[in-house]
Residue, then its C-alpha position, 0 to 999 in steps of 0.5 A: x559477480x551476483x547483479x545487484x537486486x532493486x525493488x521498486x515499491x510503490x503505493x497505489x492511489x495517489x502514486x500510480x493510480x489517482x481520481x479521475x481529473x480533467x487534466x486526464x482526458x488527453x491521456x491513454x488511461x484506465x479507469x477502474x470500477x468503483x472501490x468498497x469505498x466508492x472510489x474510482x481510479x485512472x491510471x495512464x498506458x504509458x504509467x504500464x509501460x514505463x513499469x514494464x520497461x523497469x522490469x525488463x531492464x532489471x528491476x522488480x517491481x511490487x505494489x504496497x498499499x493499505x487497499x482491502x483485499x477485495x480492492x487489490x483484487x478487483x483492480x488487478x486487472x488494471x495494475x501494472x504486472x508486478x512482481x509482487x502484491x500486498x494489500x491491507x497494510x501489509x497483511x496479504x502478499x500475492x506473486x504472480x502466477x499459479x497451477x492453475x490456468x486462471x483469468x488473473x493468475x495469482x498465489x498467496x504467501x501463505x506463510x506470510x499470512x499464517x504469521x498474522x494467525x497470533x493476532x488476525x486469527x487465521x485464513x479460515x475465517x476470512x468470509x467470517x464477519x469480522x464482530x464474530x471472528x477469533x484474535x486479539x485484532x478482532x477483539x479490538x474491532x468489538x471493543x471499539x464497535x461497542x463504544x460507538x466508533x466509525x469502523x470500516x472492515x468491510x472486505x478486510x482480513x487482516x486489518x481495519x479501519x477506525x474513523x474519526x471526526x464522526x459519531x462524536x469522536x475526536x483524533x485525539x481520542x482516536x490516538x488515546x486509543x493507539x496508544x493502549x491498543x494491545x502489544x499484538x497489534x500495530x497501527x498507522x495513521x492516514x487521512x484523519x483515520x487509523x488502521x489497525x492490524x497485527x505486530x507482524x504486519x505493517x508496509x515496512x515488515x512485509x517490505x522486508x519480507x520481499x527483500x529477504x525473498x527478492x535478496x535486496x538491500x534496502x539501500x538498493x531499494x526505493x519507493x514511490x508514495x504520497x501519504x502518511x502512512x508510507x513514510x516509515x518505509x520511504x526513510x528505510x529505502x535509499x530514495x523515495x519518489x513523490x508523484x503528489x503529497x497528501x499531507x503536511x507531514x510528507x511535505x515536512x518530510x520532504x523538505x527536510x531530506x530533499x537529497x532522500x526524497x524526489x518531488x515531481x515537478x508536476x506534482x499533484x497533476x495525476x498520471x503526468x507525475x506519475x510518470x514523471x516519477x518513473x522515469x526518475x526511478x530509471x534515471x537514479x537506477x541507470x536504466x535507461 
């Protein structure tokens, strides 16, 4: 009998990566260098270890999160060995490994990116800026740059990101705009700002991908997040694991599906509840 395939998601800031706190000087942690954003992150030993105990009992493992390619890639050296990667909402897929006897060795879903070509044009041009590049997300990008929107695609290839409450734009005119974006792109909210990328990217399609890849069952899957944006996959898994909540609408989400959704007893306390959280994971999973 084939043994069951389960994949552990999981987000990256505010799950198993969180700003540097006081309560974090007592623990083994990493702290990485500043994001394009200007954002730090710690993340604990023991949050490494526990991962690596996940996969050797059995599980796989793969980081999911909205970061920049050039973020993923400046902090992969402090991550947990996955078994897989993917940043900007979902456009970009990495697996471990490589030909090539390279620092941090890494290869590319390239199919995976080339389905996105329709709408965030193709890998060519990612050192392109993004106001001269082809596809109809890019045209959106001018578009909305034209009408004096707060837009970030700085170290972005296959997503963007639009702001509001700043340059005198209100959320409701940012959701004005989700609401006529063209039928090639989709979009997710999260912290007061939109991003947008193509139809066929967005955290739950490329979960899917990896576990047609991985041959898992969503059921037999589960992640752990903390924001908005990761809630339409945390209700296409069999459970979801909560080191912090970000926003109302998880808090909502949780109360309401408390058999779904596990919430840390420490909650909100950075490294501690991520850990916390791991080992719930090996509980529900059995694999202690």
């Amino acid at each position: 009998m084939a043994e069951t395939k389960r994949i552990v998601f999981s987000d990256i800031d505010g799950t198993i990566m969180h700003e540097p706190k006081e309560i974090d000087r007592d623990a083994a942690v990493l702290l990485t260098p500043p994001s394009a954003s200007g954002r730090q992150g710690v993340i604990s030993a023991e949050t490494l270890h526990l991962v690596a105990q996940l996969r050797a009992r059995g599980a796989l493992f793969v980081v999911i999160s909205g970061a920049r390619l050039s973020t993923l890639l400046m902090r992969l050296p402090y991550l947990p060995a996955a078994d897989a990667y993917v940043c900007e909402n979902g456009g970009r897929i990495l697996y471990p490994g490589s030909d090539l006897p390279t620092a941090c060795p890494v290869t590319e879903d390239k199919e995976w990116r080339a389905s996105h070509d329709h709408a965030a044009g193709s890998i060519e041009q990612d050192a392109t800026p993004p106001q001269e590049r082809k596809g109809s997300l890019w045209d959106l990008y001018r578009q909305l740059h034209a009408e004096g929107w707060s837009l970030d695609a700085n170290g972005y290839t296959t997503s963007f990101r639009v702001h509001a409450n700043r340059n005198g734009k209100t959320l409701e005119q940012l959701q004005a705009v989700v609401a006529a974006a063209p039928a090639s792109l989709a979009s997710s909210f999260n912290l007061g700002a939109a991003d947008f990328y193509p139809d066929t990217s967005g955290k739950v399609m490329a979960a899917r991908h990896l576990m047609t890849h991985f041959g898992a069952a969503a059921a037999d899957c589960s992640f752990l997040c903390d924001d908005d944006n990761d809630l339409q996959l945390a209700a296409e898994v069999g459970k979801a694991f909560l080191p912090s909540i970000t926003s109302d609408s998880v808090r909502v989400a949780a109360e309401a599906r408390p058999e779904h959704f596990v919430v840390a007893k420490t909650a909100g306390q950075g490294v501690v509840a991520t850990e916390e959280m791991l080992r719930a994971v090996m509980q529900h999973y059995k694999l202690h």
